[in-house]
C-alpha positions, 0 to 999 in steps of 0.5 A: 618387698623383694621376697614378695618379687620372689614369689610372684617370679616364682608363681610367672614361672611355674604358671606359664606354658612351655613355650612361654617358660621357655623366653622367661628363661631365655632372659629376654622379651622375644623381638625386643632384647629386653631382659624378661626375668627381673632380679628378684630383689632389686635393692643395689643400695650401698647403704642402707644396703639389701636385707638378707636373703628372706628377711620378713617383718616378723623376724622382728617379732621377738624384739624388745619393743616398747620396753627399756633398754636398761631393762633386763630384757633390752640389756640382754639384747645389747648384750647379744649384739655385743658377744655375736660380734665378737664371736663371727668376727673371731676377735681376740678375746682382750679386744671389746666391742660397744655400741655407741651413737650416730652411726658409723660417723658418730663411732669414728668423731668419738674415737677422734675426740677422745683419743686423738692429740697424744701424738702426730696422726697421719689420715689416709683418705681417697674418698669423700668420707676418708677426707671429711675425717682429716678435715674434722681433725685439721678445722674442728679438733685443730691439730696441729701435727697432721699429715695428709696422705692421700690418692691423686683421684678417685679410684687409686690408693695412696702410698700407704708405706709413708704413713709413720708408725710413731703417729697414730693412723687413720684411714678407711679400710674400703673407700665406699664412694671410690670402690678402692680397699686396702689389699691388706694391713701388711703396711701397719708394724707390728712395732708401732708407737701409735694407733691404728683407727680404722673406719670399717663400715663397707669391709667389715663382715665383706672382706678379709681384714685379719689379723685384728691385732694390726687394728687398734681401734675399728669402726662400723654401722649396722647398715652396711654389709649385714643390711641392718638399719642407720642410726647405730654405730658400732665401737671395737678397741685394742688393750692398747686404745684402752691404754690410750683413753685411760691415760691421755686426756684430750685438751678440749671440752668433750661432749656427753655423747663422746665421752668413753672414759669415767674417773680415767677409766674406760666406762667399761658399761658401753661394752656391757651393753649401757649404751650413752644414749637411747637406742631402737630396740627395733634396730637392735633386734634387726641388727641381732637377726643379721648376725644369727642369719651370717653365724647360720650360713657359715659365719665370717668365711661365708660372707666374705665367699658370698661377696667375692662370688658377687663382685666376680659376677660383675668382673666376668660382665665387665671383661667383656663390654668395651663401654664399662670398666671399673673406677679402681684401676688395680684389680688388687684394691677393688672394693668386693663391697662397693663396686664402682664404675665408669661408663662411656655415657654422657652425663645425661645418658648416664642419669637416664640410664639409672631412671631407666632401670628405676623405673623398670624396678630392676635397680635401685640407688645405684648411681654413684656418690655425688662428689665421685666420677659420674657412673654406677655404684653396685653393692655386691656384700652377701646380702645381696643374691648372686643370681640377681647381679647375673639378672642386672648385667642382662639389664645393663646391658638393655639400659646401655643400648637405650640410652648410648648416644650415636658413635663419635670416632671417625671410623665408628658405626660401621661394619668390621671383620676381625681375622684371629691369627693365631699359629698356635691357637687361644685356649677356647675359653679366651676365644669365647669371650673375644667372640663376645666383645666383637659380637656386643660391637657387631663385629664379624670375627674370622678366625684363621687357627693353628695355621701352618704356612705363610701363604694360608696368613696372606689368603687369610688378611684380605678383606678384613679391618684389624687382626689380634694375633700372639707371637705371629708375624707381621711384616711388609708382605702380610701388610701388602696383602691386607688392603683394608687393614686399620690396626694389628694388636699383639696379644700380649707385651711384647712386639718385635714380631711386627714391623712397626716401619712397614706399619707405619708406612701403610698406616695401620695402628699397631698396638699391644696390650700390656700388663695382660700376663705380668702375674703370669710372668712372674710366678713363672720367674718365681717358679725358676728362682726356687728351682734353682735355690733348691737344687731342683728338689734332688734332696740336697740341701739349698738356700732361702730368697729371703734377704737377698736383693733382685734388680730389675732392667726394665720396670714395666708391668711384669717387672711390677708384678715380680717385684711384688712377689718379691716383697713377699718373699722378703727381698729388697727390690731396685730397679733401672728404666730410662723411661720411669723417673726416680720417683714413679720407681720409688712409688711402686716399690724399688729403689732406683738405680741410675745405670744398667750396670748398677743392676749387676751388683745385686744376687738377682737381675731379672730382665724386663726389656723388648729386643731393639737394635740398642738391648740385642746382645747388650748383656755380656761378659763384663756385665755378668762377671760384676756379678756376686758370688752365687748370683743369677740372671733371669730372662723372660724377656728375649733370648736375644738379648744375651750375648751367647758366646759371653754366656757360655765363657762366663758359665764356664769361668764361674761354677756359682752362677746361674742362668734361669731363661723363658725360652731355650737359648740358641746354645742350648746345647753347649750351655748344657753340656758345660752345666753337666748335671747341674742342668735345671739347677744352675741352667734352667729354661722352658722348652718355649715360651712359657711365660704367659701360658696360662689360661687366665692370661690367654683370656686377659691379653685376647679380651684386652685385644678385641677391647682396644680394636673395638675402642679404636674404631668407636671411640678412635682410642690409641692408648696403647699404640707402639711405634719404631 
């Protein structure tokens, strides 16, 4: 069906005259805004998932069809399946692959079955299929030993960390009806006791998931991310699950269709091809036609590119509609398969919505799963065209604007002019897509660029309703000058630049957007730790971050986002912040510490808090001096925020220590000259603020601005406000 949509879009196209060529292009009905051009093949099913790309029925036509699959001919089909399998998945070559009954279902209840009760087990689940396998393990295997490791909601990860490597493990590795994946298998040792069963329905062939050594036992269905058909699941063990079977013998009766193993040992026929019972011959040669079409356009790379060039179709549209985000709420865990969102629609608005671009055969099953969040669910694995998700957002955008009900904020439905004040101007793409997010919302956009006086700032405010601006100041004056103004957002973290008293006093909201450029921070603070280790390159030699310890004053969103990069440099982390209890330190990856000075015990202190009456100058002598020998502070904070002469004193008594600072403190010059040649070695800072100047952060804190105001005034959303 969808190559016959192919063809007649194809045939409409060269058919029509010039002008009418012109608006199919245009992607829109002239006069109505309705998209033109559907997608060529409607099929967004997250299973059964789309066929590939040109499939046709006789592709099935060399298939063993009304003969036995005991036959030669039916054996060497299995056979195919089985070594095609293994070869684009690039197995390690102890590792066997069968076919077995009943889907993906029936591959994770036989493993379960048979292999589960040897030891403790800990089951991670944060969906609805995850928690299906932990209630079969606690109700109908009635294991007694089980842990239950699992998500506070849909679209969120668990604490994968506490899982035990003495249990055996099972958890899905892309949660199909939350869009929320494992970023990696980092979290299984490699000196683990127990199995890892991993059910791979929705990742498999769709997402990195090497290496396979990490994986004892994987588990997938032929209808997923090849677009196969239902029915027919597919089994892969380890020697070490192999060892499992043949040594462990389960305590309860085991059903035919579950049974691996014959005389204590691996039925080794199931990974010949001898399947336990009857499969479709048909199945099986659609299955074989997936495998030749992936191995024929590049094999496994190719199919994990084609997804993520899919799902990036999909964050670009998102990025720039303030009524769609994402169900995951970190961009690291979502799915690149089954990508799932939230709307801003009602429960009825949202049902019509699905019919709406049913009806106008544009999309197809693409409402989410009935136990997840009400929204939308679109596959995005590399059956699926690119061009047709670029067609959909067309579409969805046409759907949304049909069915939206009437604004509810109490400032909501009018007209708004947003002034971008800017000193030192966006990059032009972050422009654009601010342009885009005010112009879905209708909202005028006066730009005021690279601006050199306070007075072209005060002629600037008059007559508009909110200002996005970076590192601009904001104060009484400016407030006096701006009389309609309703909200001010900082494009970025920090804040110190408006005067949150005068704001206060005239009422206009003052928010900023954080987290927007923490990963841009921190490669910067990365990037000025392994200068300093290694002596700025000058040939002499330095030392490695691994095993040493950095500590965090501070741990907000950038603070996070170094101590990942930390982790991965194989570096304790801890971490002091009055406002974060213990337990949410402990969660995001640091040991918490109880006081500022207990942070100054550690190599590396790196500081992550605003500029206030109570942190100005708050790190001095005696605080730098506790230090360790070879120790370094890093400052991507406020310059401010160090006491200056304490500095040079402790530069001066301490040839070890280093200071790795964003911006050039206002001593600069006598730092340097007490570093001598040691500058950019010992003494490192950025000739201006650096640390969130880079293009993708520029356009992440500009878009999250033009969100949060058009949110404010529809929705009377004030998440992000900040106070004095």
């Amino acid at each position: 069906p969808c190559e016959g949509r192919q063809l007649l879009l194809l045939v409409g196209i060269m058919g029509a005259s010039g002008s009418q060529a012109q608006e199919v292009c245009s992607g829109s009905e002239p006069g109505s805004g309705k998209p033109a051009v559907k997608p060529a093949c409607p099929n967004f099913s997250s299973g059964p998932c789309a066929k590939r790309p040109g499939w046709r029925l006789d592709a099935l036509q060399d298939g063993a069809l009304g003969r036995s699959h005991r036959s030669a001919l039916g054996k060497k089909k299995l056979e195919e399946c089985i070594d095609l399998t293994h070869e684009l998945l690039g197995l390690p070559k102890d590792y066997v692959v069968g076919v077995v009954p009943a889907s993906d279902t029936g591959a994770v209840e036989m493993v379960m079955w048979s292999m589960l009760g040897e030891r403790p087990v800990d089951i991670c689940h944060w969906e609805s299929f995850g928690k299906g396998w932990f209630e079969d393990a606690v109700k109908e295997l009635k294991l007694d030993n089980v842990t239950e490791i699992t998500a506070e909601r849909y679209g969120q990860l668990p604490d994968l960390s506490r899982t035990n490597p003495k249990h055996d493990i099972i958890f899905t590795w892309n949660g199909t009806t939350s869009g929320v994946k494992v970023p990696n298998s980092d979290w299984i040792s490699d000196d683990r006791e127990g199995l890892t069963i991993c059910d791979a329905t929705s990742s498999i062939f769709g997402m990195d998931m090497a290496p396979w050594t990490k994986l004892d036992v994987i588990t997938f269905s032929w209808q997923k991310v090849l677009g196969g058909e239902g029915g027919h699941g597919m089994l892969i063990l380890s020697p070490r699950a192999v060892a499992r079977l043949e040594s462990f013998t389960p305590n309860r009766p085991m059903p035919k269709i579950f049974r691996l193993t014959k005389g204590g040992k691996l039925n080794a026929g199931i990974f010949r091809g001898e399947t336990i019972n009857t499969p479709s011959m048909m199945c099986v040669e659609d299955y074989l036609d997936a495998l030749k079409w992936a191995k024929s356009i590049g094999g496994l790379n190719a199919l994990l590119q084609r997804s993520l060039d899919n799902v990036s179709v999909l964050a670009d549209f998102v990025s720039t509609r303030p009524w769609i985000d994402f169900l995951c709420e970190n961009p690291e865990h979502r799915s690149s398969t089954s990508v799932c969102f939230t709307l801003d629609l009602p429960a009825d608005a949202l049902k019509k919505l699905q019919k709406l671009l049913e009806a106008e055969e544009v999309a197809y099953d693409i409402g989410s799963y009935r136990d997840a969040p009400a929204g939308l669910r679109v596959w995005c694995g590399s059956t699926v065209e690119k061009r047709d998700l670029e067609v959909l957002t067309q579409w969805l955008d046409w759907a949304y604007e049909q069915v939206k009900p009437e604004p509810r904020g109490p400032l909501a439905g009018e007209p708004r002019t947003v002034l971008l004040a800017t000193e030192k101007a966006f990059a032009a793409d972050a422009v654009c897509k601010i342009v885009k997010v005010l112009d879905d919302a209708k909202y005028t956009l006066k730009k005021l660029e690279n601006y050199k006086t306070k007075a072209e700032l005060l002629e600037g405010v008059k007559d508009v309703d909110a200002m996005i601006i970076r590192s601009d100041i904001v104060d009484a004056a400016v407030l006096d000058a701006a009389a309609k103004l309703k909200i001010v957002v900082r494009a970025g973290a920090g804040y110190d630049n408006i005067d949150l008293k005068a704001t206060a006093a005239k009422d206009v909201v003052a928010m900023n957007t954080p987290g927007q450029n923490a990963n841009a921070v921190a490669e910067l603070v990365f990037g000025m730790m392994l200068t300093s280790a290694r002596n700025n390159y000058d040939g002499s030699s330095g030392f490695e971050l691994a095993g040493k310890t950095m500590a965090f004053y501070g741990f907000g969103a950038v603070a996070r986002a170094v101590q990942k990069l930390a982790k991965g440099f194989g570096m304790q982390t801890f971490a002091y912040d009055p406002f974060l209890s213990d337990s949410k330190i402990a969660e995001a990856g640091s040991t918490p510490v109880h006081s500022v000075a207990e942070l100054f015990k550690h190599q590396y202190v790196s500081l992550h808090v605003p500029l206030t009456p109570q942190t100005k100058e708050s790190i001095n002598k005696a605080l730098l001096m506790a230090m360790p020998r070879g120790a370094a502070l890093i400052n991507t904070a406020r310059a401010e925020v160090i006491h200056e002469d304490d500095m040079l004193d402790v530069l001066k008594a301490r040839p070890d220590f280093c200071y790795l600072c964003d911006v050039a403190p206002k001593k600069a010059k006598e730092m340097s000259e007490v570093v001598g040649d040691q500058y950019m070695k010992r003494l490192i800072f950025t000739k201006k603020k650096m640390g969130a100047q880079t293009l993708e952060a520029n356009n992440n804190a500009g878009v999250a601005a033009a969100n949060q105001i058009v949110n404010f005034f529809e929705k009377g959303d004030v998440r992000y406000q900040v106070k004095a």
